[in-house]
C-alpha positions as CSV (number, residue, x, y, z in Angstrom):
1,X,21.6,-13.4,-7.0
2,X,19.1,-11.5,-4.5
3,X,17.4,-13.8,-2.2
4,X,13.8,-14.0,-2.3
5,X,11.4,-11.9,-0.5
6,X,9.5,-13.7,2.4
7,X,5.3,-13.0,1.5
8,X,5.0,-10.4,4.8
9,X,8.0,-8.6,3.7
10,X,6.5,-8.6,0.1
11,X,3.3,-7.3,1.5
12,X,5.3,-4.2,3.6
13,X,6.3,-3.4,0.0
14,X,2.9,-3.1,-1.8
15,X,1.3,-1.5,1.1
16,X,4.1,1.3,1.4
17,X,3.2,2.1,-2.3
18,X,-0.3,1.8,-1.7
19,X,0.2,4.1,0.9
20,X,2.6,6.6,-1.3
21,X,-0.1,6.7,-3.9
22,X,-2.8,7.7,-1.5
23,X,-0.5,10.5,-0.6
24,X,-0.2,11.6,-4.0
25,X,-3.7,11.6,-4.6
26,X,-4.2,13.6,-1.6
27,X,-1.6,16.0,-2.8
28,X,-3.3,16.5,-6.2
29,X,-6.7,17.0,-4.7
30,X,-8.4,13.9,-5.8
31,X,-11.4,12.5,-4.6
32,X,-10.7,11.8,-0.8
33,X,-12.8,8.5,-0.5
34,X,-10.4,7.3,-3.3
35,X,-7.3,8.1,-1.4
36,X,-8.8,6.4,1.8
37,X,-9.8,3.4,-0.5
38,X,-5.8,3.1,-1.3
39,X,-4.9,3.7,2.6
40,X,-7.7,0.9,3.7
41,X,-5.8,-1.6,0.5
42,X,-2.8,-1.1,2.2
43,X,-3.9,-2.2,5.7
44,X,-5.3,-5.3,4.5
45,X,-2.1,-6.1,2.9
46,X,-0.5,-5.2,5.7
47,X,-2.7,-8.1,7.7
48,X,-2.2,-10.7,5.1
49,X,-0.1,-13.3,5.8
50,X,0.2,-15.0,2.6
């Protein structure tokens, strides 16, 4: 059985994603306030601690 995740390793994970998904929309030539809007998600996760 995996161990659990710790909450600040969990957090790394969802802001990586967050952060893949801005690229993505980036790529595709979305609206660019809504790929900064997933980039600034993923620093506040980043900065939670719980």
């Amino acid at each position: 059985m995996k161990p659990a995740r710790t909450v600040p390793e969990r957090n790394r994970l969802i802001a990586e994603r967050l952060r893949q998904a801005a690229d993505l929309l980036e790529r595709q030539g979305a609206n660019p306030y809504r790929a900064r809007a997933y980039r600034e998600a993923a620093r506040v996760v980043d900065g939670l601690e719980t």
